[in-house]
C-alpha positions in Angstrom: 4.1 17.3 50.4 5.2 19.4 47.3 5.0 17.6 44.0 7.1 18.7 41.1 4.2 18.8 38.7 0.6 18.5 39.2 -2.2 17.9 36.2 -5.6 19.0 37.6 -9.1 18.8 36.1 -7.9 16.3 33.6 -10.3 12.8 33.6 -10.1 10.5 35.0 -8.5 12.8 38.3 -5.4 14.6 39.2 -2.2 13.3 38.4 1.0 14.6 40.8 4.8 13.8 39.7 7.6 13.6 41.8 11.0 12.6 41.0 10.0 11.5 37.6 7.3 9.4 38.9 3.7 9.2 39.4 3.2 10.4 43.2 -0.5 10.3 43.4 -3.3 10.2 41.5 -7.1 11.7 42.6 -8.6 15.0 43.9 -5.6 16.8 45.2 -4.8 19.8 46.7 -2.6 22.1 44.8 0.8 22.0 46.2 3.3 21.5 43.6 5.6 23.7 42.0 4.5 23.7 38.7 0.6 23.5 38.6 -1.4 22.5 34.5 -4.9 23.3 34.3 -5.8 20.1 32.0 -10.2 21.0 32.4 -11.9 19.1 29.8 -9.2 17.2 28.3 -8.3 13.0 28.5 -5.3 12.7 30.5 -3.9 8.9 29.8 -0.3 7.3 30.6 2.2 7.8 27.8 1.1 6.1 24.9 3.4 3.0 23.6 3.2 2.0 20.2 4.8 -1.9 19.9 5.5 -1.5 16.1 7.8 1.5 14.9 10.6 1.8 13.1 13.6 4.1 14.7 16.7 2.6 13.6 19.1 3.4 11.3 18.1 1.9 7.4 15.8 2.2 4.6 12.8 2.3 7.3 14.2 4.6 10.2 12.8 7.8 11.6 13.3 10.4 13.7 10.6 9.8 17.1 11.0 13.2 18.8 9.3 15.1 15.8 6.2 12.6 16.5 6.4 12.4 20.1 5.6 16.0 21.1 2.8 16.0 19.0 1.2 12.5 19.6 1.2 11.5 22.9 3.7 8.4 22.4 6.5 8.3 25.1 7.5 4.6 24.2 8.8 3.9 20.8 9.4 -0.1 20.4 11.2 -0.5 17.1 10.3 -3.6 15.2 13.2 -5.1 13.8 15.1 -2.5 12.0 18.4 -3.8 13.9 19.8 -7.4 13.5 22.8 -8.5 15.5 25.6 -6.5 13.2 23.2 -3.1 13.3 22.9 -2.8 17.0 25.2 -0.3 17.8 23.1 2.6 15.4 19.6 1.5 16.9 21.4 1.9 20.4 22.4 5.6 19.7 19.2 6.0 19.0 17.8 5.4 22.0 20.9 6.5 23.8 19.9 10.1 22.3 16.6 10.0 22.1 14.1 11.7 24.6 11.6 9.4 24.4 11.9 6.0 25.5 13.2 3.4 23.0 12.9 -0.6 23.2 13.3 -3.3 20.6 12.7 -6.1 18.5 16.2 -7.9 17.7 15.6 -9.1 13.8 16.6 -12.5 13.3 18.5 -11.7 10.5 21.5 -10.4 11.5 21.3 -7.3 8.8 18.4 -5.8 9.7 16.6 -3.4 7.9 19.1 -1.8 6.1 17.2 -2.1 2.8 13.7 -2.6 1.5 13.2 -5.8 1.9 15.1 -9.3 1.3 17.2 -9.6 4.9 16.1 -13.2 5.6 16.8 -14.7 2.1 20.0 -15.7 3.3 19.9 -18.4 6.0 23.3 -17.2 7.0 21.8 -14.1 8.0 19.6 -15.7 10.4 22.0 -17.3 13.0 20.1 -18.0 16.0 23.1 -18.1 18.7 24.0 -15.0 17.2 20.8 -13.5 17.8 20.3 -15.1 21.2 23.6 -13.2 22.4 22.8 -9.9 21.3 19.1 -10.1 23.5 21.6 -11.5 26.2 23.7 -8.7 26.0 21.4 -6.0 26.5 17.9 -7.3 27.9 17.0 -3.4 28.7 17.0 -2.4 24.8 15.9 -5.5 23.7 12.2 -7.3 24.9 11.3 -9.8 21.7 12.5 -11.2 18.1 11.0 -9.4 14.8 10.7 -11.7 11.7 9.5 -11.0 8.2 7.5 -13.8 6.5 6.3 -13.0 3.0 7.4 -14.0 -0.2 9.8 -10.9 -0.6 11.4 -11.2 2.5 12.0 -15.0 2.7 12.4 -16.1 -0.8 12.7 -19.8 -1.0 12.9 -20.4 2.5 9.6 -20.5 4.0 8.9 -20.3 7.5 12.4 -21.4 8.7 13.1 -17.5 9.7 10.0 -17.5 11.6 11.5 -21.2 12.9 14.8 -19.3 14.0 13.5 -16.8 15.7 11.5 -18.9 18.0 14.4 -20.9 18.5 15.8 -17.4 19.8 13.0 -15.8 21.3 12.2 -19.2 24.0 15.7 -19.4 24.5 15.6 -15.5 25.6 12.1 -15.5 27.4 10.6 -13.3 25.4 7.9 -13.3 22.6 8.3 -13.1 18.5 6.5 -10.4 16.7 5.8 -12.0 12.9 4.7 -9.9 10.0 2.8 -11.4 7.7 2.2 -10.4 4.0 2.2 -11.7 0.4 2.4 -15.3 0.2 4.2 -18.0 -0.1 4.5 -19.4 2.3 0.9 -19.9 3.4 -0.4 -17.8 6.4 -1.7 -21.0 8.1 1.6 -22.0 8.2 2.9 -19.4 9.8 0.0 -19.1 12.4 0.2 -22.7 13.4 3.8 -22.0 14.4 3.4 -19.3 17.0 3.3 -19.7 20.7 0.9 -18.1 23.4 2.2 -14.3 23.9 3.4 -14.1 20.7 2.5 -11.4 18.1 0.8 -11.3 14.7 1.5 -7.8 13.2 -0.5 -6.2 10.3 -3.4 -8.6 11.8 -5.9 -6.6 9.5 -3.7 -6.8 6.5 -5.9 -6.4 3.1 -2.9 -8.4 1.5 -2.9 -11.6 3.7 -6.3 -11.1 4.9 -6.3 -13.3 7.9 -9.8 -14.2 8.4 -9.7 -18.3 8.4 -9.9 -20.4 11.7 -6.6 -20.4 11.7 -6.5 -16.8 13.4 -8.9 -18.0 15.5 -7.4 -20.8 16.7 -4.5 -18.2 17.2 -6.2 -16.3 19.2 -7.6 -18.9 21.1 -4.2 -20.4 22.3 -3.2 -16.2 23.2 -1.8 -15.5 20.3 -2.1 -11.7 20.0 -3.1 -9.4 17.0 -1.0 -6.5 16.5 -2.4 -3.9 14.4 0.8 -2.4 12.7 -0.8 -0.3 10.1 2.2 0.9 8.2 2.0 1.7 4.1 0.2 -1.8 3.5 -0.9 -3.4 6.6 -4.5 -2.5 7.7 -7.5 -2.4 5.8 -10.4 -1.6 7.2 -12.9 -4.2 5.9 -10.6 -6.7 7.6 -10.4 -5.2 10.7 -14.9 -4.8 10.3 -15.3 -8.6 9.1 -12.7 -9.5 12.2 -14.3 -7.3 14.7 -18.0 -9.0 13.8 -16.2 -12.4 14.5 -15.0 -11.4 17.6 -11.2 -11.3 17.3 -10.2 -7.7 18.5 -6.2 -6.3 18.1 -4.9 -6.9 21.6 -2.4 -3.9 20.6 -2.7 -1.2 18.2 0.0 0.1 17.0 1.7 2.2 13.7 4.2 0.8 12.0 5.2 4.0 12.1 8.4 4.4 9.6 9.8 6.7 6.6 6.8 5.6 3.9 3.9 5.8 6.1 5.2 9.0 7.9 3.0 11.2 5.7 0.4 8.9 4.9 -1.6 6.3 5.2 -0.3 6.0 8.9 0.8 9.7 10.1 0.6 9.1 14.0 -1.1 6.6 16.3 -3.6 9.0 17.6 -5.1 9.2 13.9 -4.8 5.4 13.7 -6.3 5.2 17.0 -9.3 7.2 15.4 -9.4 4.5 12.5 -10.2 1.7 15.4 -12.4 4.3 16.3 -14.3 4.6 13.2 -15.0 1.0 13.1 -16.7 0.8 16.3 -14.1 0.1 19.0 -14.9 1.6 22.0 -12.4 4.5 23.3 -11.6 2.7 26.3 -10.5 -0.1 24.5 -8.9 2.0 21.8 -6.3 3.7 25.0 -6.1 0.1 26.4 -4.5 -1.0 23.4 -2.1 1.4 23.1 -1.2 2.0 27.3 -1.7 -1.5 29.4 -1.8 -4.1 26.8 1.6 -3.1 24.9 3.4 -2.9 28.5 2.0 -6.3 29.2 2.9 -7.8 26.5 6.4 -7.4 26.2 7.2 -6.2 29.6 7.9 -2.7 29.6 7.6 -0.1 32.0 4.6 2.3 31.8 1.1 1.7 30.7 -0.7 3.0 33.6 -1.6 5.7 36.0 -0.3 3.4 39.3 1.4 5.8 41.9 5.5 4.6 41.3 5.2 4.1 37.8 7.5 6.3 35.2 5.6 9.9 34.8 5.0 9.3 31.1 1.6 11.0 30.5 -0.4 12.4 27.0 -2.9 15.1 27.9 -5.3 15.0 24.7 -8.4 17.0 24.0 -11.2 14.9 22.6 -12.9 16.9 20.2 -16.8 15.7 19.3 -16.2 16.4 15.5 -15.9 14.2 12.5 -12.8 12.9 11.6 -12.3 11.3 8.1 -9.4 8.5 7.8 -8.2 6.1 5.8 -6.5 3.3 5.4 -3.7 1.6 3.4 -5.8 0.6 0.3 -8.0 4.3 0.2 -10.6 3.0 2.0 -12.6 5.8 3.8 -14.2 5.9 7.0 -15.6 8.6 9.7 -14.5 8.6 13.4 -17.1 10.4 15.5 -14.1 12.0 17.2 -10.9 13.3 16.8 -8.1 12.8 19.2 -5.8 16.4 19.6 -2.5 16.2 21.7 -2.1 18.8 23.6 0.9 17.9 25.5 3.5 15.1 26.1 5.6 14.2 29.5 8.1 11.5 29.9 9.6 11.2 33.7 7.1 14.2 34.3 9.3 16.6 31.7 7.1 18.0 29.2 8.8 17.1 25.3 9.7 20.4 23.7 8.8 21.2 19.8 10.6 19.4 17.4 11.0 20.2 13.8 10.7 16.5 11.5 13.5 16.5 8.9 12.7 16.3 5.2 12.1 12.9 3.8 15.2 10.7 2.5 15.1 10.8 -1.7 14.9 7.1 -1.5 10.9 7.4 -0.1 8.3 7.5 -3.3 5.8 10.5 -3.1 2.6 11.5 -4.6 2.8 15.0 -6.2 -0.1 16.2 -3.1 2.4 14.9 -0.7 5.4 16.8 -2.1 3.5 20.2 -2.1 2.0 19.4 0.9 5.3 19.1 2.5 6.4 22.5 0.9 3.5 24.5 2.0 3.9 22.9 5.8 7.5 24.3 5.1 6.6 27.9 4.0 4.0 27.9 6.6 6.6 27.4 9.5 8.9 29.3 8.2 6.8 32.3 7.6 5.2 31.6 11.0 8.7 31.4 12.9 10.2 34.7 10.4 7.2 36.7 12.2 7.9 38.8 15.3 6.1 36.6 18.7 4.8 39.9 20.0 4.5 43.4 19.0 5.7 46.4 21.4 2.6 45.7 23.5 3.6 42.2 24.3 7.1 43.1 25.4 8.5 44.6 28.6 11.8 47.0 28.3 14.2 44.5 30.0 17.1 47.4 31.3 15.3 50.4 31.5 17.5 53.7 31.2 18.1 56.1 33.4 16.0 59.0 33.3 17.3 61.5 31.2 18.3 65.6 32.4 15.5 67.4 31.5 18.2 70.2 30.8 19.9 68.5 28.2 18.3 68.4 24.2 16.8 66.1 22.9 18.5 64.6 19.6 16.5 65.0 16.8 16.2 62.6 13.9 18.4 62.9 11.0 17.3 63.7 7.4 18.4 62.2 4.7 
């Protein structure tokens, strides 16, 4: 047989792709059209991170800028689109080329601002909500609600309430993100059903480190990482790990404010796991098998028939300092480099990220940061690739009559 692409060397073996699909997977012989020498590097199925933000709004960004260069061929966004947003969050992944799933959010708006979409009950019409999973189960695989004080206002948990209403109606789990209080996080956590989500489980804000969580946990609740610009900290995450609860899923919360810091990608948040003592195994785990069991998507693996969505990265035995969303520091013993990303066995091309909307604050570092990254490119794409050694002469001339004079060049 003649595979379409075949990844050799890489650990943990050979990987061949046919039809846009994992064909094999071991020490194979080299028959495939397109053979990738992978030696030395981590070859792993396309990485899936279960909290983003893609949509249209406040939040959104661009995934194929990040996907190249991260390894992350499944984008789930996490609420951005409520029942009247749909149709932006759907040309999103209509256009996209990686793969994009979704959260519905209860409230009907979405994400179209900062914050305050479930402060109007109205906004949070459960029939509503159940219709639009209904509508399009492929897009959509769980409910997103907001609980913290911001976000709800005076009405508590009954968002949280409505979407669990939803979600059991639908078959599918709610993701809850949890944050300042009122209301009280106990409340919240009491509420939520085996195979449901806590996200920002290592939050420095609502710090959940009562028997509560554990009590979570111990009915299968899972803990979601979703960093984002204020949802991991990394004495939580130390004081949970020492307890014993682990994030069943890590994942980003990957949107326009923490684009350029705290978060920056999943393989650097990968490394903060990483630099609190997770295992690497565990670390890929989280972000491969556990996000595609958890809401059902395809992927997650390196089974023979599943999608050919593969991240080749080079583990590099160096240092790598991180940090989280309150400035806490700490080292990684290694640092996870992306060296290329496939989805249905097509490797991403380059893309350029846009510049930040004018809505997103800055730090003055950040800003001229961004402008050297900008001159740098440019400069680096304004340079000739090769010089006359690196090119061939594509339509060579005929050879000219020796008879005839040569043209000599003009003065000025």
């Amino acid at each position: 047989m003649i595979w379409d692409l075949l990844l050799t060397g890489g650990s943990p073996a050979d990987v061949a792709v046919r039809d846009g699909r994992i064909a094999a997977v071991g020490d194979l012989p080299r028959t495939a059209r397109t053979i990738v020498d992978v030696t030395g590097c981590l070859v792993t199925p396309g990485l899936i991170d279960v909290h983003t933000h893609v949509g249209p709004g406040y939040w959104g960004i661009d995934p194929d800028p990040v996907a190249w260069r991260s390894g992350v061929t499944t984008w789930v966004d996490a609420g951005s689109a409520g029942a009247y947003t749909v149709a932006g969050l759907r040309a999103v992944a209509r256009t996209a080329t990686v793969r994009v799933h979704a959260l519905l959010n209860i409230s009907a708006v979405g994400l179209a601002g900062r914050t305050g979409e479930s402060r109007d009950l109205a906004n949070c019409d459960v029939a509503l909500a159940i219709d639009t999973i209904q509508a399009d189960r492929e897009l959509f695989h769980g409910v997103k609600v907001r609980i913290d004080a911001e976000t709800v206002g005076a009405n508590g948990v009954e968002p949280l309430r409505r979407g669990l209403t939803a979600a059991q109606a639908c078959g599918v789990p709610v993701m809850v993100h949890i944050g300042t209080a009122p209301p009280a996080l106990d409340e919240v956590l009491d509420l939520l059903r085996p195979g449901d989500l806590v996200t920002h489980c290592a939050s420095g804000i609502a710090a959940p480190l009562g028997p509560a969580v554990r009590d979570a946990v111990g009915r299968g609740v899972l803990l979601d990482l979703g960093h984002g610009s204020g949802g991991f900290a990394f004495d939580v995450l130390e004081a949970q790990l020492e307890a014993g609860l682990r994030p069943y899923t890590v994942s980003t919360d990957l949107h326009a404010r923490s684009l350029h810091g705290p978060v920056f990608d999943l393989p650097t948040t990968m490394a903060k796991l990483l630099a609190c003592g997770v295992a690497l195994a565990e670390v890929i785990a989280a972000v491969t098998a556990h996000p595609a069991r958890a809401l059902g998507l395809p992927g997650g693996s390196l089974t023979v028939g599943d999608p050919a969505d593969l991240a080749i990265f080079e583990v590099r035995d160096e240092p790598l300092t991180v940090v989280d969303a309150h400035r806490q520091v700490r080292v990684s013993p290694v640092r996870l480099l992306n060296r290329a990303t496939y989805v249905s066995g097509r490797p991403l091309p380059p893309r350029l990220p846009a510049a930040p909307p004018p809505w997103i604050p800055l730090t003055d570092r950040q800003r001229a940061a961004l402008a050297r990254r900008e001159h740098d490119i440019r400069a680096l794409l304004a340079t000739p690739l090769v010089d006359v050694d690196g090119l061939a002469e594509q339509f060579p001339r005929t050879s000219p009559d020796p008879n005839l004079p040569r043209s000599e060049p003009r003065s000025s």
